[in-house]
C-alpha positions as CSV (number, residue, x, y, z in Angstrom):
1,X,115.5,-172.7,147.1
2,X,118.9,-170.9,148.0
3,X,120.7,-174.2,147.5
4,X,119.1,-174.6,144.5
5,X,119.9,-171.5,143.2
6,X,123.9,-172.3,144.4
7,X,123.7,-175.4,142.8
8,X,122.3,-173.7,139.6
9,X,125.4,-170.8,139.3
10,X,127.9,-173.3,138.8
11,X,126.1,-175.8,136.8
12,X,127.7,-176.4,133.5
13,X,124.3,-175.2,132.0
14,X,121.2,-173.9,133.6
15,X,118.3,-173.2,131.7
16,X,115.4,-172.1,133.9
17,X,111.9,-169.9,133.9
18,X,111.8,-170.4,129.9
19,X,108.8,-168.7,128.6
20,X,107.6,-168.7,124.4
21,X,105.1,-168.1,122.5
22,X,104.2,-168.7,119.1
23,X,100.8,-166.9,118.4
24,X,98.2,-168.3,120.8
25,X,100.1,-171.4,121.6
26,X,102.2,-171.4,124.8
27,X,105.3,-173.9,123.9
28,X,107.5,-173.5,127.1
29,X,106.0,-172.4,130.2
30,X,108.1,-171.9,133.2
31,X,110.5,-174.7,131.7
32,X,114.1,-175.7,133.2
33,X,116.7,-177.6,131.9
34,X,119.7,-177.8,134.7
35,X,123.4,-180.2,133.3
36,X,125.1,-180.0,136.2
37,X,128.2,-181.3,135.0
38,X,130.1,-181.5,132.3
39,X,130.5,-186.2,131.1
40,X,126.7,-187.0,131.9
41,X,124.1,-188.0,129.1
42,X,121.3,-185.8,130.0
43,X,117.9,-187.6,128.8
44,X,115.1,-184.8,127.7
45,X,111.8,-186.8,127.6
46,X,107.9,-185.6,126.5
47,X,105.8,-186.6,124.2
48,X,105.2,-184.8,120.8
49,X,104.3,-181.3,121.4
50,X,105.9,-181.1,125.1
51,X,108.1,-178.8,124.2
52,X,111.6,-180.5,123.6
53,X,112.0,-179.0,120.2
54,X,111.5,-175.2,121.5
55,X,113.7,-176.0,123.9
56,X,116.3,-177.4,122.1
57,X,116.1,-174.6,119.3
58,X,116.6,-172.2,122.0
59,X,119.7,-174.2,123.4
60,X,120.9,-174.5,119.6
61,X,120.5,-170.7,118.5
62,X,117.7,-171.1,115.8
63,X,115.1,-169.3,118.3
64,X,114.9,-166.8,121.2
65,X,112.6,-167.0,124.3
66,X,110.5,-164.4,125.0
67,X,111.6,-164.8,129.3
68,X,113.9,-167.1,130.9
69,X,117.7,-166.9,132.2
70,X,120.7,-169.7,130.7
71,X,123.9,-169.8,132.0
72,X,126.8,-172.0,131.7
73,X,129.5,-172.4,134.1
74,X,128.0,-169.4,136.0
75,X,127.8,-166.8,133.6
76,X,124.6,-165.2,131.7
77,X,124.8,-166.4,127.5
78,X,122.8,-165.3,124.7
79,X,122.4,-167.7,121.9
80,X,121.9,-165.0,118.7
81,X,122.2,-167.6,116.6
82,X,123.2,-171.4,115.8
83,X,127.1,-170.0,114.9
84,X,126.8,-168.1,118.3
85,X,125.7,-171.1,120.2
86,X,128.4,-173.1,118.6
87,X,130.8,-171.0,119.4
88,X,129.9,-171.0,123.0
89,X,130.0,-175.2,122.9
90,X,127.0,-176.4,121.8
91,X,126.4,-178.8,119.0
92,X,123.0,-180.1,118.0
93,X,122.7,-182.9,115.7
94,X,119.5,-183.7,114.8
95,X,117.3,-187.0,113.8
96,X,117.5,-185.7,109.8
97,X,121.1,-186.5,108.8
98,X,122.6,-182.9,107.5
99,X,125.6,-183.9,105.8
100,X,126.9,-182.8,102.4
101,X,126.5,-185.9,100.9
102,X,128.8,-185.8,97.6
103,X,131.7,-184.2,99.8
104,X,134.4,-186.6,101.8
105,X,134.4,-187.6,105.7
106,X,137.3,-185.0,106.1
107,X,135.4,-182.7,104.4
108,X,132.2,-183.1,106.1
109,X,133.6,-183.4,109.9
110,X,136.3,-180.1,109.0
111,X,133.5,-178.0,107.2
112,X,134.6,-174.4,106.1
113,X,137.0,-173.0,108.2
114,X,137.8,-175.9,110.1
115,X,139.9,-177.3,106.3
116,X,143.8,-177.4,107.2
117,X,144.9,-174.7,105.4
118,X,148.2,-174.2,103.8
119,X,150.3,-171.5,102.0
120,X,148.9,-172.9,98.6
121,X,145.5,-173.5,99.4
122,X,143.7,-176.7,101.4
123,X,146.4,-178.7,102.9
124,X,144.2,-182.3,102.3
125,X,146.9,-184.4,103.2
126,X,146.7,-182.5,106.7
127,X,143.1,-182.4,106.3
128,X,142.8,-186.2,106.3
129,X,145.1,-186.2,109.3
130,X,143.2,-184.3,111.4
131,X,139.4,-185.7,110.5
132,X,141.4,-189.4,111.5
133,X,142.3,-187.7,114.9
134,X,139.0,-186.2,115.5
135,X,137.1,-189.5,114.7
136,X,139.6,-191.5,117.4
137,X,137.4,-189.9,119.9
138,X,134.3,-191.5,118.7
139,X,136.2,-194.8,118.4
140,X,135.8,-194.8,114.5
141,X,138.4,-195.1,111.7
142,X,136.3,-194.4,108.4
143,X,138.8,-193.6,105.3
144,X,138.6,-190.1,105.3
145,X,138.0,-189.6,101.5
146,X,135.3,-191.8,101.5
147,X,132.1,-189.9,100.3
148,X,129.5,-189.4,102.3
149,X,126.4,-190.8,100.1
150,X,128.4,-194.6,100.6
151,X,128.3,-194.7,104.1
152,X,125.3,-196.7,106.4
153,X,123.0,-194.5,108.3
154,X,125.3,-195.5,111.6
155,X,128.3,-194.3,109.6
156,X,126.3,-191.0,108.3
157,X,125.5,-190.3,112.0
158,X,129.4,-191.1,113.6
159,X,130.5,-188.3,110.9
160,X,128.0,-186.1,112.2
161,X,128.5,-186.5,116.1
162,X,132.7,-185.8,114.8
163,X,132.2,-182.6,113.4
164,X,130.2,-181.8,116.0
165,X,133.9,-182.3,118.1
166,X,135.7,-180.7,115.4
167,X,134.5,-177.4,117.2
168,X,135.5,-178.2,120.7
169,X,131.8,-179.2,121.8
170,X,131.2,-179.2,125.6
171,X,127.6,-180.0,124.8
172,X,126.3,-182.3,122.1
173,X,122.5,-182.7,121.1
174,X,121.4,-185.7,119.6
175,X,117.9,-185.8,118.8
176,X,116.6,-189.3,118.1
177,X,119.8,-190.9,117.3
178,X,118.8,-194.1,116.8
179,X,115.6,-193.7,114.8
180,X,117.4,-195.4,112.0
181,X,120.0,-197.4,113.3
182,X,119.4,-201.4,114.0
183,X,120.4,-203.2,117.7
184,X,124.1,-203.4,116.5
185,X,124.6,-200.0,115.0
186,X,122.7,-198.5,118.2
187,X,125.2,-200.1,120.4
188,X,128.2,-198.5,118.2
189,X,126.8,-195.5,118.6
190,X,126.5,-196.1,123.0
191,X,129.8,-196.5,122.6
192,X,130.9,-193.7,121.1
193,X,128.7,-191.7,123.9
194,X,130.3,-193.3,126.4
195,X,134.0,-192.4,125.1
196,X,132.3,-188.9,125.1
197,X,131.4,-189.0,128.8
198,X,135.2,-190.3,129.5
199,X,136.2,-187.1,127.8
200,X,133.9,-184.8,129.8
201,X,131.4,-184.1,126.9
202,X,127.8,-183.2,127.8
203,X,125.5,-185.3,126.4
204,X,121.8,-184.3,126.1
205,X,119.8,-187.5,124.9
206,X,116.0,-187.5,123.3
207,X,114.5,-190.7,122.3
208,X,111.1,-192.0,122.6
209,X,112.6,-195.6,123.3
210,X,112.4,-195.8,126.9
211,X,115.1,-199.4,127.1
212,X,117.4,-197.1,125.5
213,X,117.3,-194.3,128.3
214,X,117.2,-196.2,130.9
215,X,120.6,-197.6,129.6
216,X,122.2,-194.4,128.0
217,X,120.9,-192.0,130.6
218,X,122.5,-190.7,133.6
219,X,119.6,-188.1,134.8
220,X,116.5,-187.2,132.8
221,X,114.6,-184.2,132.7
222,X,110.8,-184.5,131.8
223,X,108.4,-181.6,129.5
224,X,104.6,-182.1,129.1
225,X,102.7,-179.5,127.7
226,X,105.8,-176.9,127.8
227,X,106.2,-176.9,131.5
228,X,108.7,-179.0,133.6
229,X,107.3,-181.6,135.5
230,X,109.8,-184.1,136.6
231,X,114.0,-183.9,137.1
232,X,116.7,-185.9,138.7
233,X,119.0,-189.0,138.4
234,X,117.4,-191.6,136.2
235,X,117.9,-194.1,139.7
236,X,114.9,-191.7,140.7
237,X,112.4,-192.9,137.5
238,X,110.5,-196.3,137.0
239,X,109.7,-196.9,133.7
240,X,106.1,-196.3,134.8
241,X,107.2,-193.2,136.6
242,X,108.5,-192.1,133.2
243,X,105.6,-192.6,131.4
244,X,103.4,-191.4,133.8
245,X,105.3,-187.4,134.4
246,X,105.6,-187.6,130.2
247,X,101.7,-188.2,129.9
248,X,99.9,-187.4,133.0
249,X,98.4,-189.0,135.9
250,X,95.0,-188.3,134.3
251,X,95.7,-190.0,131.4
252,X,96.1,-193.6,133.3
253,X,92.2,-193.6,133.3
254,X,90.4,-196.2,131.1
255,X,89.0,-194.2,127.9
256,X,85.5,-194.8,126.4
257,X,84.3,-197.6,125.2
258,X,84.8,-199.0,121.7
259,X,82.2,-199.0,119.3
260,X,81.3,-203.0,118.6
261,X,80.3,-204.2,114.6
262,X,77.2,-205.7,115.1
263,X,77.7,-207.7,111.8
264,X,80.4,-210.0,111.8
265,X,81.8,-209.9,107.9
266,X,84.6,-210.2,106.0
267,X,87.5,-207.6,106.4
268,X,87.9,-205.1,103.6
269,X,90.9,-205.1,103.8
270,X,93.6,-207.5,104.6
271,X,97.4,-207.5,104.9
272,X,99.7,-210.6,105.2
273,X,103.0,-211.4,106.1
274,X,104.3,-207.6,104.0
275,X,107.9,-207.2,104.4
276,X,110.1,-204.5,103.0
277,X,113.5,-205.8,104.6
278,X,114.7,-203.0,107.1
279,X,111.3,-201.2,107.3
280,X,108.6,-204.0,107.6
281,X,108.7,-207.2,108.9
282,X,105.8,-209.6,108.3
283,X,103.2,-207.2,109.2
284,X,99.2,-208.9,109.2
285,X,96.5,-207.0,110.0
286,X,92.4,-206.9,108.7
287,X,90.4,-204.0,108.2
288,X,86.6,-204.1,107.7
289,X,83.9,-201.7,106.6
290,X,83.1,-198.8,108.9
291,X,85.8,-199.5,111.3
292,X,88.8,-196.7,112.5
293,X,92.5,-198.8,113.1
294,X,94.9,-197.1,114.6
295,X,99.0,-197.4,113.7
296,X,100.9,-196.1,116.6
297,X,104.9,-196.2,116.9
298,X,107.7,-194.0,116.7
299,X,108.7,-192.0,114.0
300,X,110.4,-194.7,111.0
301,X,108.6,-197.7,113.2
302,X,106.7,-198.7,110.3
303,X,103.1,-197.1,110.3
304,X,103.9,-194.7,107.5
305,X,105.3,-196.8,106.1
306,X,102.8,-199.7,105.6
307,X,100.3,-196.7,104.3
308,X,103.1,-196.4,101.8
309,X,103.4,-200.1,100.7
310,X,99.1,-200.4,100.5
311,X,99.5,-197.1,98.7
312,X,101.9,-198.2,95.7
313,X,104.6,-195.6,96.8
314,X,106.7,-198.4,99.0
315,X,108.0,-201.3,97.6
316,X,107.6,-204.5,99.5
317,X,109.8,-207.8,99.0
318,X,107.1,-210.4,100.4
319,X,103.3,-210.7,101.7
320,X,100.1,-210.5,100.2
321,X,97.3,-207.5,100.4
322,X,93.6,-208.2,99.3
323,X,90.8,-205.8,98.8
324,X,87.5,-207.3,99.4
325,X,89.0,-210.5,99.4
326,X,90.5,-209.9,95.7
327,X,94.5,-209.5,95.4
328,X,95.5,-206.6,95.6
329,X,99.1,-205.9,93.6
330,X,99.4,-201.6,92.7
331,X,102.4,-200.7,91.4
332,X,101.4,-197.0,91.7
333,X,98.7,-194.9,93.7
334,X,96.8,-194.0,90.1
335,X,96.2,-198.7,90.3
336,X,95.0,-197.8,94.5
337,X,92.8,-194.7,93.6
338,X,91.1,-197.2,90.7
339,X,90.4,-199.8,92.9
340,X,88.7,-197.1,95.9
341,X,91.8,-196.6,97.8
342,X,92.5,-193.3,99.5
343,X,95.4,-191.5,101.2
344,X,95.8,-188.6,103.1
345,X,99.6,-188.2,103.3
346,X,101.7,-186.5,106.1
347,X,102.8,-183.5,104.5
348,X,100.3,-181.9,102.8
349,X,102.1,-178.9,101.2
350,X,104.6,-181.2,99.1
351,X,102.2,-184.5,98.6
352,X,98.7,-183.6,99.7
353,X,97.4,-180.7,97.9
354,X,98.8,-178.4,94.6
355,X,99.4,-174.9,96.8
356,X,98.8,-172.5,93.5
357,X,95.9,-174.4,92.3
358,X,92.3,-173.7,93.3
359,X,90.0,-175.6,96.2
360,X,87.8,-176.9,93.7
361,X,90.4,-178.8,91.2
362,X,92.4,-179.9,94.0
363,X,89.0,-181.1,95.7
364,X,87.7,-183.4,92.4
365,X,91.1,-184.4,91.8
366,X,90.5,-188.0,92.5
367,X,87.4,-187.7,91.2
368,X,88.2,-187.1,88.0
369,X,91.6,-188.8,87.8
370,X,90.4,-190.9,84.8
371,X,88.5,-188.1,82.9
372,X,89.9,-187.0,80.0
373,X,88.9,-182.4,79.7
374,X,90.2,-179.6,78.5
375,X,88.7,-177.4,80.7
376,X,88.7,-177.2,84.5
377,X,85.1,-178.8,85.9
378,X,83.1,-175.6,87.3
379,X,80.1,-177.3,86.5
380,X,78.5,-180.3,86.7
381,X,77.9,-183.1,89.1
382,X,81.5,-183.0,90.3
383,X,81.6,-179.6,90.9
384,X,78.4,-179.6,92.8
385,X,79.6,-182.0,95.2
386,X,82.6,-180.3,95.7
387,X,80.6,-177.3,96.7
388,X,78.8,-179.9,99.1
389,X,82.1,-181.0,100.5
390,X,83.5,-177.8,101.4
391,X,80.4,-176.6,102.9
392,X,80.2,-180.0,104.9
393,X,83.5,-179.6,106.0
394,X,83.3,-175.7,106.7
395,X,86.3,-174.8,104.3
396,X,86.9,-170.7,105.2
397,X,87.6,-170.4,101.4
398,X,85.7,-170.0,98.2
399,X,86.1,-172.8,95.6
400,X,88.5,-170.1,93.0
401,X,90.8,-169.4,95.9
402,X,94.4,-170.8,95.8
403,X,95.1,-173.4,98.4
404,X,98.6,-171.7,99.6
405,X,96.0,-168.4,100.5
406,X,94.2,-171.0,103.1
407,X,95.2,-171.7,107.0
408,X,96.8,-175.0,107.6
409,X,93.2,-176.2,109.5
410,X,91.6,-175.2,105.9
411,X,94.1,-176.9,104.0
412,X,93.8,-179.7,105.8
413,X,90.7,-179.9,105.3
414,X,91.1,-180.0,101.5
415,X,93.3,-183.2,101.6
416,X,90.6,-185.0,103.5
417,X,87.4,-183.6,101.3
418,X,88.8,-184.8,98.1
419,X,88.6,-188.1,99.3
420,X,84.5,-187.3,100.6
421,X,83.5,-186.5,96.8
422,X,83.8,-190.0,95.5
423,X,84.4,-192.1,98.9
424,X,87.1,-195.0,98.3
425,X,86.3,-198.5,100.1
426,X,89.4,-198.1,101.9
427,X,90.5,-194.3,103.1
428,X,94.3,-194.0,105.0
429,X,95.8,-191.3,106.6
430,X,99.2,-190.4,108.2
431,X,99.2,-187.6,110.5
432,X,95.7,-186.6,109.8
433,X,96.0,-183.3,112.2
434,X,99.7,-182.6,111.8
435,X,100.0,-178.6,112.0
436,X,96.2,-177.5,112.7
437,X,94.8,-175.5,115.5
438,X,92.2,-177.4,118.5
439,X,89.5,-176.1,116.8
440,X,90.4,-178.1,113.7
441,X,91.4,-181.2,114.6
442,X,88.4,-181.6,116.6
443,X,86.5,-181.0,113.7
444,X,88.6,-183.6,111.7
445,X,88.2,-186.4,114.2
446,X,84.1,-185.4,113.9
447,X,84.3,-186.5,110.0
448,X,86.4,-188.8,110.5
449,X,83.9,-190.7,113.1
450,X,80.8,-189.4,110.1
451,X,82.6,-191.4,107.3
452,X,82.7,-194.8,109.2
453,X,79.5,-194.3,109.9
454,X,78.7,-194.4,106.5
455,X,81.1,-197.4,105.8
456,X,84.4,-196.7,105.0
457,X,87.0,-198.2,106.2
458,X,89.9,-196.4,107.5
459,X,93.8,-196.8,108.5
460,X,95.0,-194.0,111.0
461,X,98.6,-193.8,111.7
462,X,99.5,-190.6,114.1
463,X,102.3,-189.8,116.8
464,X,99.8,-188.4,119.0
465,X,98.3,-190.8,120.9
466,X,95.1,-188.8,122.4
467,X,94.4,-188.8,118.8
468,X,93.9,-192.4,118.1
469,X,92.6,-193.1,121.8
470,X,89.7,-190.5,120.7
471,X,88.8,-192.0,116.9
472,X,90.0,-195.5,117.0
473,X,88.1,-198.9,117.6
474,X,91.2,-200.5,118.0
475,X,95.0,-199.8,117.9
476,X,98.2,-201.4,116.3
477,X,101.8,-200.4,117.8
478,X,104.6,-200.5,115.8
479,X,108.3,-201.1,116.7
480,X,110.7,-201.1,114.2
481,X,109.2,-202.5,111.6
482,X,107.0,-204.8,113.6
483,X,103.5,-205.3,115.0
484,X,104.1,-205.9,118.7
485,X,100.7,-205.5,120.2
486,X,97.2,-204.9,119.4
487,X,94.8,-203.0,121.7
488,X,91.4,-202.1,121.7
489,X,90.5,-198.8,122.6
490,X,89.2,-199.3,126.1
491,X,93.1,-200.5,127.0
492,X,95.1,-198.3,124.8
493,X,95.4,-195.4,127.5
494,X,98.3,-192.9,126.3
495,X,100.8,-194.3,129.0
496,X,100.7,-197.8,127.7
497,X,100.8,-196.8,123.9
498,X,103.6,-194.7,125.0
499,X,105.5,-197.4,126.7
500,X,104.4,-200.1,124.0
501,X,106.0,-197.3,121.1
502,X,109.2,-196.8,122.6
503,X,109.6,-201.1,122.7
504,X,108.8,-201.3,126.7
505,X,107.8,-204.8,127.1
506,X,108.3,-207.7,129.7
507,X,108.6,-206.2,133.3
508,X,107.5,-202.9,132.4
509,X,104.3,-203.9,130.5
510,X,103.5,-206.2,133.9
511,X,103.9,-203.1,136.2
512,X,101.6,-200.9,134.0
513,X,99.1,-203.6,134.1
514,X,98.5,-202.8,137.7
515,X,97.1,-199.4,137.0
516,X,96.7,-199.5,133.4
């Protein structure tokens, strides 16, 4: 322990006993985070909700922990805020692009006081200069005025990672760097990290893509459930080491039993050969009555969006979809509501429910979609049922009250109910639980096992994969853009949909067989 704690003092960073809180929920407990020196690429791994995000918000500036000790180089620092942390180093650039997109490169990379200034005003000529000198380290040579909405998402995110050097980083973030990238553009951007390391520039890694950390990566530090349960070289990690710290020994075991159609019919629904060039890529897959499929993959893998493309809110190049055997062609959700399509989207605040309007009218929306009224329906058949679907699904919340007055469980609950009123043939949804408490999603999953049993059909696409491992009769994992495997529940244990999401195949899939 007291060479521990040595080793710690003169680490470049050392982030240890982290403690927070947000309400009930316990995000980082006891959690460390040791660089010990400056030109490494420092891999944080968990799953969704381990913790990585509070962590790295803390590192960043955006949040404070309620207990815990950071240093760097030695010394006790306080990151007040993200200009503080900045100040002290630390650059975070994260898997959303935040670039001023009708401003230059220079412009972008020498943001606000960083512009060459002369006796006149914005030296640009100097300016231009000095973006070309900070993108040489990054192995880039982008015309400087070029604006920023031309570039590729490669080019977007090199700008980024240089004025992120443009303030003397010692430690640069990147959160899920190559989420959009393809194979070439993610080897462009190895690159440029490992120019970085050359330079002695601290590189702290996340990515779900396990080939790319065991490539990028020179030591890894592992979060579940906001503690931290594994640290040290990457030479130390298997990729079914890996797995198993980021889910849990206890996950490994063989889950229940799938439920089994008695009645062998013809799928519902039926996708063939869709591709959306860069986002799909001849996806099949058949859906039938009363059965759950699950889309697992990483974030932009293509789950969402295939729910997108069925939906009429993604166009697709090629591929066929038919709806009880019929072609299927929307050009708009209104054409997928009509023909008993449903979708419960991933954000429900912007796409999912109207905030100021009331439970009941956003519960008979779809319901009434075709209706022509004046007057809102507080009575009548419609209405009734909506008052039978909020009391089946135990909506805190009379039917007057506004939707932005409910919890997030509650307003959940309101995206899936006005789909229960008049129940479409085919019902998908993206991130049904995203944002509600235990209590909720349990509650969820329990309707969403009800409704199968009453025949429809549904598409679940979700980053957690406990989720689909408790609802689904079989599962579909996506990796960029394709269908790579397809698992019925009693194999798809969280490790291998884990290892399947982040593209592990070959030897890795062969040495989780063992266990798995």
């Amino acid at each position: 322990m007291a060479e521990a704690c040595a080793a710690d003092q003169v680490a470049l960073l050392s982030m240890t006993g982290l403690h927070k809180w947000f309400g009930g929920v316990h995000a980082l407990n006891d959690a460390r985070m040791v660089l010990a020196r400056p030109g490494v690429v420092h891999g944080l791994m968990g799953q969704n909700g381990s913790g990585k995000s509070t962590l790295l918000n803390i590192l960043s500036g955006q949040i404070s922990p309620d207990e815990g000790v950071i240093t760097m180089r030695g010394a006790h620092v306080v990151f007040r805020s993200p200009p503080d942390a900045l100040a002290k180093g630390i650059s975070m650039v994260s898997q959303e692009t935040a670039l001023a997109e009708d401003l230059t490169v220079a412009e972008n990379i020498l943001l606000g006081r960083r512009l060459v200034r002369g006796h006149t005003g914005i030296d640009w000529g100097a300016t231009r200069d000095r973006a070309r000198v900070i993108m040489e380290q990054v192995g880039v040579d982008y015309d400087p005025g070029w604006v920023v909405r031309t570039l590729r998402p490669d080019q977007k995110q090199m700008v980024e990672i240089a004025r992120a050097l443009s303030t003397n980083v010692s430690i640069l973030v990147l959160d899920e760097p190559t989420s959009s990238l393809t194979d070439e553009e993610t080897k462009g951007l190895f690159a440029a990290i490992r120019r970085l390391k050359e330079q002695g520039v601290c590189v702290i890694y996340v990515s779900h893509r396990l080939p790319e950390v065991f490539e990028i990566c020179d030591e890894l530090t592992v979060l579940r459930d906001g503690v931290t349960v594994a640290e040290g070289p990457k030479d130390s990690f298997t990729p079914h080491s890996l797995v198993k710290a980021m889910v849990g020994a206890e996950k490994l075991m063989a889950p229940r039993v799938a439920r089994v159609n008695e009645e062998e019919e013809a799928p519902v629904l039926e996708v063939c050969g869709l591709t959306a060039p860069g986002v799909l890529e001849n996806v099949n897959l058949q859906l039938h009555a009363g059965e759950i499929v699950g889309l697992a993959g990483l974030v932009g893998s293509g789950r969402g969006e295939l729910l997108e493309a069925i939906y009429g809110l993604r166009p697709y190049e090629s591929g066929s979809i038919l709806l009880s055997g019929a072609p299927f062609k929307n050009d708009e959700p209104r054409d997928a509501i009509k023909r008993g399509v449903g979708f419960v989207p991933p954000d429900r605040k912007t796409a999912g429910v109207i905030l100021p309007m009331a439970v009941r009218d956003n519960l008979t929306m779809p319901a009434t979609a075709e209706v022509f009224r004046m007057k809102d329906p507080k009575s009548g058949s419609v209405a009734d049922d909506a008052a039978a679907t909020s009391r089946l699904l135990s909506i805190k919340a009379t039917l007057a009250a506004e939707v932005r007055t409910l919890s997030g469980g509650n307003q959940q609950k309101v995206v899936l109910g006005k789909w229960l009123i008049r129940p479409p043939k085919v019902l998908m949804l993206d991130e049904p639980t995203r944002g509600v408490d235990v209590a909720a999603k349990a509650e969820i999953h329990r309707y969403l096992r009800e409704a199968a049993s009453r025949g429809i059909a549904m598409l679940v696409s979700s980053s957690e994969y406990d989720e689909l491992y408790e609802v689904c009769d079989r599962i579909l994992v996506f990796f960029r853009g394709r269908v790579i495997a397809e698992l019925p529940r009693q194999e798809a244990t969280e490790a291998r949909l884990a290892a399947l999401a982040g593209g592990a195949e070959g030897a890795m899939t062969q040495e989780l067989g063992a266990e798995l």
